[in-house]
Legacy VTK file of the C-alpha trace (Angstrom):
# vtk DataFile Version 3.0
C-alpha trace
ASCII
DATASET POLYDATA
POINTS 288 float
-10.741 17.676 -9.958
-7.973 16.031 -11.371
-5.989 17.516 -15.055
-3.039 16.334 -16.912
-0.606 17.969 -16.199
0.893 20.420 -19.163
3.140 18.719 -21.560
2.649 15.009 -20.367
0.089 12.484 -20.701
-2.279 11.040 -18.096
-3.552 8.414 -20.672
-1.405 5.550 -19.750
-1.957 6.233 -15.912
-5.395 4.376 -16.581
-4.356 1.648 -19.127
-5.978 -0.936 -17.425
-9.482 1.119 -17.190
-10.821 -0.610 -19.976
-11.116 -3.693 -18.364
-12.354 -2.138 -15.283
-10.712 -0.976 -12.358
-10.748 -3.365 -9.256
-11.092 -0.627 -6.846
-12.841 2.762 -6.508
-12.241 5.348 -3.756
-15.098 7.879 -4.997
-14.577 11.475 -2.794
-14.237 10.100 0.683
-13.792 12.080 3.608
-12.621 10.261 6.959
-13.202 11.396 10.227
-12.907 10.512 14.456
-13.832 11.401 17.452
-11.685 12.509 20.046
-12.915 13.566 23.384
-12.318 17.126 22.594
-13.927 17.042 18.995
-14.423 15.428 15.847
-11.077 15.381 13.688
-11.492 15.105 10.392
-8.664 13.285 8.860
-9.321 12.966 5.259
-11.413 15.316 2.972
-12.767 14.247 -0.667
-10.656 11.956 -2.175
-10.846 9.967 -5.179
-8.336 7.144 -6.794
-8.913 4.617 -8.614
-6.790 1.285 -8.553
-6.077 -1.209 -11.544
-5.552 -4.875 -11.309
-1.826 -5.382 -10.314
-1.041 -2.056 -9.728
0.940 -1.623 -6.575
-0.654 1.846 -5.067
1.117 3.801 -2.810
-0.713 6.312 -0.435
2.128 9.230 0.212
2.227 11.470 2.521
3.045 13.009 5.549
2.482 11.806 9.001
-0.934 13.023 9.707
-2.500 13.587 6.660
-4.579 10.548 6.955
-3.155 7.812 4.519
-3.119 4.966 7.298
-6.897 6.144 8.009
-7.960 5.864 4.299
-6.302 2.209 4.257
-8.498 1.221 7.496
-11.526 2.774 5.293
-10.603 0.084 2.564
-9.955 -2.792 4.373
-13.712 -2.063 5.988
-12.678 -1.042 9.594
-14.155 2.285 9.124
-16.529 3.876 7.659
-16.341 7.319 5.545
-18.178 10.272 6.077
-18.994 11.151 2.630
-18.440 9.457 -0.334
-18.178 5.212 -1.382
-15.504 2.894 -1.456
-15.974 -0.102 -3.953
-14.235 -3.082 -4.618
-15.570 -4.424 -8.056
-18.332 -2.348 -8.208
-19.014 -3.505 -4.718
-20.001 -1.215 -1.865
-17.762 -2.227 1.049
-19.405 -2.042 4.300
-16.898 -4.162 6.464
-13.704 -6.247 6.361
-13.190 -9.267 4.432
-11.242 -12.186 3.518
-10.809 -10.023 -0.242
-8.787 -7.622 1.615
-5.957 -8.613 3.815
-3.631 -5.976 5.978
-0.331 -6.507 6.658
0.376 -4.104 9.413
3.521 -2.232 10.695
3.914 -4.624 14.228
5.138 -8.161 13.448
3.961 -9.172 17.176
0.063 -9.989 16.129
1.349 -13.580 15.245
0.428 -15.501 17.748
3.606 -16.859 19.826
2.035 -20.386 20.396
1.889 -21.164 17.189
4.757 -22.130 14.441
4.839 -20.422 11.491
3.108 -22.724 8.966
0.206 -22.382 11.664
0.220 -19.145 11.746
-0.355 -18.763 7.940
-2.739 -21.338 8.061
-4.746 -20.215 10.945
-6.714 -17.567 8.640
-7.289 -20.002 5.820
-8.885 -22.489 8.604
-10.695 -19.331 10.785
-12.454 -18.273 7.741
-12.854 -21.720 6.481
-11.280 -20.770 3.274
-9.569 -24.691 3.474
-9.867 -27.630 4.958
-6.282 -28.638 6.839
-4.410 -30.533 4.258
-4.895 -27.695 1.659
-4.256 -25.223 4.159
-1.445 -26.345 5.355
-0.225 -27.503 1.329
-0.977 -23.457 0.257
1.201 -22.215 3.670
4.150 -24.208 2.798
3.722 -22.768 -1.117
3.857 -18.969 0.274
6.218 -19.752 2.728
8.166 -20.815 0.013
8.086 -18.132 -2.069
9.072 -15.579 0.829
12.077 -18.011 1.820
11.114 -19.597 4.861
10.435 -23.348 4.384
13.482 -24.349 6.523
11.202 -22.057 9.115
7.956 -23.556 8.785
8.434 -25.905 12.218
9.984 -22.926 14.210
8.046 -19.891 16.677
7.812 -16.576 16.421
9.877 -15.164 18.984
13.193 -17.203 17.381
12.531 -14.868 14.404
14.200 -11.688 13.176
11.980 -8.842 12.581
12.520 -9.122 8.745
11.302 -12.743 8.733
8.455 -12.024 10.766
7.399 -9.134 7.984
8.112 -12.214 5.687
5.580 -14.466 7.618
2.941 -12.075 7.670
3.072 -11.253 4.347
3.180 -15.288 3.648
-0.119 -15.250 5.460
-1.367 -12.508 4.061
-0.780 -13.649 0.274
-1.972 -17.433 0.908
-5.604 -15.997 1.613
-5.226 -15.142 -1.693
-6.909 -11.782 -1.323
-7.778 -9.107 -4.279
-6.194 -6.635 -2.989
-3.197 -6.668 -0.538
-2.975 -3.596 2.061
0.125 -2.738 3.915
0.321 0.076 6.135
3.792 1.056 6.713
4.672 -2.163 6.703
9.009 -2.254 6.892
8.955 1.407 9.373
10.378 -0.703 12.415
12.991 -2.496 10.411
16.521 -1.047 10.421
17.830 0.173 7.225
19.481 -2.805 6.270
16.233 -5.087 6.014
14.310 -2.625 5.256
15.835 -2.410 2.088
16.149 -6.388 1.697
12.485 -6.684 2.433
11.514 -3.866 -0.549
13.277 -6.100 -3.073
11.731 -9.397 -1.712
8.026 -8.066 -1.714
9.173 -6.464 -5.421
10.201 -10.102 -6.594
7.150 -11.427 -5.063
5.082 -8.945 -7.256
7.061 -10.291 -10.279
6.059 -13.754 -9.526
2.309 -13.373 -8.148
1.226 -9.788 -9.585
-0.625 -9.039 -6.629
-2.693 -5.920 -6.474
-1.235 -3.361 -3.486
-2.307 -0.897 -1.943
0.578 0.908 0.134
0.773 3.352 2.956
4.400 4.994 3.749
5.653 8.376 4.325
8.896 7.776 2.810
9.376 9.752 -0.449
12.236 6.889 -1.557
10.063 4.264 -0.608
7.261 5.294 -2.513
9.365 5.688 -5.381
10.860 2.172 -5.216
7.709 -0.024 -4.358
4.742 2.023 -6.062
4.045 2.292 -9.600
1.292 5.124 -9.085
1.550 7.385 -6.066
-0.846 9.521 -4.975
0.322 12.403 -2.596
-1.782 13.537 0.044
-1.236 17.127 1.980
-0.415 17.820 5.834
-4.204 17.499 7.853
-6.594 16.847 6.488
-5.066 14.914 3.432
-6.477 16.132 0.269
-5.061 14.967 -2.982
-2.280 16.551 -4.005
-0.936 15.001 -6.853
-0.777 11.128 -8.993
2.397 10.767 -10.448
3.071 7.724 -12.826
6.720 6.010 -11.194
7.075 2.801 -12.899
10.429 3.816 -14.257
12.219 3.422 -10.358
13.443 0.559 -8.797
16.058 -0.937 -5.948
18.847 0.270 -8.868
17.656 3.841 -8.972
18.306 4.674 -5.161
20.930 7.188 -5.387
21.123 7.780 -8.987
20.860 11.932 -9.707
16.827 11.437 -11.855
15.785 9.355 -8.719
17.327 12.062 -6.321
15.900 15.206 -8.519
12.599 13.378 -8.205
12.550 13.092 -4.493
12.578 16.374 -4.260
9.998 16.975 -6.743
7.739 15.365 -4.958
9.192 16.486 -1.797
7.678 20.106 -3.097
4.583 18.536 -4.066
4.287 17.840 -0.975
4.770 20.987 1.312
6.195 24.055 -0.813
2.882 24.480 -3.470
1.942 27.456 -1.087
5.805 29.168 -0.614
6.072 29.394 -4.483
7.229 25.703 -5.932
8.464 25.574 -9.107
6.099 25.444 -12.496
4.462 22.223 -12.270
5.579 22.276 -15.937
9.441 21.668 -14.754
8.713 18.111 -13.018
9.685 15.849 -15.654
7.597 12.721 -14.515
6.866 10.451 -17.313
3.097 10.969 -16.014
1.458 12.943 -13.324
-2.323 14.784 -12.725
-1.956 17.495 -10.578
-5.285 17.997 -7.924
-6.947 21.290 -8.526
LINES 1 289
288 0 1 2 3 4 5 6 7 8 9 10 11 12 13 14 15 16 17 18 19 20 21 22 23 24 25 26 27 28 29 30 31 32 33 34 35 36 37 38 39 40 41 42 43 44 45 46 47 48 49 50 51 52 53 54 55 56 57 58 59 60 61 62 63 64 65 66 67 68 69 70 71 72 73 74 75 76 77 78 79 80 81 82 83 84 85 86 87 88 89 90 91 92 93 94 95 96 97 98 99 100 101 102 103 104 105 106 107 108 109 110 111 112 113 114 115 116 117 118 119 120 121 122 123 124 125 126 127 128 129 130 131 132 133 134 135 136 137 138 139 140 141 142 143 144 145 146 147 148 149 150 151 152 153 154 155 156 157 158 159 160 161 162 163 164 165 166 167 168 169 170 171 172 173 174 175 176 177 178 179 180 181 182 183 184 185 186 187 188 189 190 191 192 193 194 195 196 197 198 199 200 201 202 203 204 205 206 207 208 209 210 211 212 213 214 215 216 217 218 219 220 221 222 223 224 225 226 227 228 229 230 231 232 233 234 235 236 237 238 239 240 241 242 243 244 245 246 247 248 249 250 251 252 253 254 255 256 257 258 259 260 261 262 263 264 265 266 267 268 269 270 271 272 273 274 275 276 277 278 279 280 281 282 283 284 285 286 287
């Protein structure tokens, strides 16, 4: 089960409950098949996510996170336990939930980049041509690449390839948004660059995101609610409540201290962490 943890508040972690929350991941355990076995990669977990919450899924490599985003976008099933979107069972993908993965290649390389993000609106007959191609040149604007519409893929950078998928991704206008890791590949540099441009795009659209990365920093930055999974099998460790970080923070000594809170969240709970009562997040549950 899930508590407050002593001294803080878990009230405000839910604000948006009231109204409903868009998506429920009720005790799910994950598992495959290798030909040795049956791994299981997940076992009984439970979030919840709000309407325009960006959700990150932290943890470390391993433990499952990029399996539980595969469960929600409907490419696998769990073992135990439901996922629902809007009170909805899902039982496969679709068009409501769109992945943005870590590899930029999947665009196709014969086609420019207003038809790549318009061949999913026209696939899925979302739109007929004219309004498919009108919405690709309005996301395309918004991630920066209208003087790029006309050009390919391969005469891209990786960074505005990430910016072209998540163009396509956002003009299928799904309700939830799913990226699995997806800035790992890009150097530092862009990395960075592409945080603050999917942050601003938040700002404009207010997207709902679920988010899969096992960088503590990153989580901090993008998310504001992380859960925290442990090593194999992930199990919930912890929710912590981060809407107080952002590009500004990196470096700054309550952004550094909390890395390494969560840092001992994450691995030291068994080789005597300190008091759970000494974290100092503005709002965390701890995972009994």
């Amino acid at each position: 089960m899930n508590a407050p943890l002593q001294g803080h508040t878990a009230s405000n972690l839910h604000a948006a409950v009231a109204t409903g929350a868009l998506l429920h991941v009720d005790n799910v355990s994950l598992e495959y098949r290798t030909p040795q076995r049956v791994v299981r990669a997940t076992h009984e977990v439970s979030f919840e996510i709000d309407p325009a919450d960006r959700f990150v899924l932290l943890g470390p490599s391993g433990c499952g996170k990029s399996t539980l985003l595969k469960a929600v976008a409907g490419f696998i099933a769990p073992t135990q336990g439901e996922i629902r979107l809007q009170g909805k069972a899902v039982h496969g993908p679709g068009p409501d939930r769109i992945v943005v993965f870590q590899e930029f290649d999947q665009l196709p390389p014969w086609k420019t980049v207003k038809e790549n993000v318009m061949f999913p609106l026209l696939a899925s007959r979302t739109l007929k041509r004219a309004e498919a191609e009108q919405r690709a040149l309005h996301y395309l604007d918004k991630v920066g690449l209208t003087g790029f519409a006309d050009a390919y893929p391969h005469t891209l950078s990786g960074g505005m390839k990430a910016r072209v998928a998540i163009a396509r991704a956002l003009a299928m206008q799904p309700k939830i948004l799913l990226m699995d890791e997806p800035f790992a590949a890009l150097d530092a540099l862009t990395r960075r660059k592409m945080q603050e441009e999917l942050l601003r795009l938040w700002e404009e659209v207010r997207f709902t995101l679920l988010f899969v990365t096992h960088s503590i920093e990153e989580a901090l930055v993008v998310g504001n609610r992380i859960l925290l999974l442990s090593p194999h099998p992930g199990r919930v460790r912890a929710e912590i409540h981060s809407h107080q970080y952002d590009l500004q923070s990196l470096g700054g000594a309550g952004f550094q201290a909390s890395a390494q809170r969560i840092h001992r969240l994450l691995f030291d709970e068994e080789q005597g962490a300190e008091p759970a009562q000494a974290l100092d997040f503005s709002d965390i549950r701890i995972a009994y």
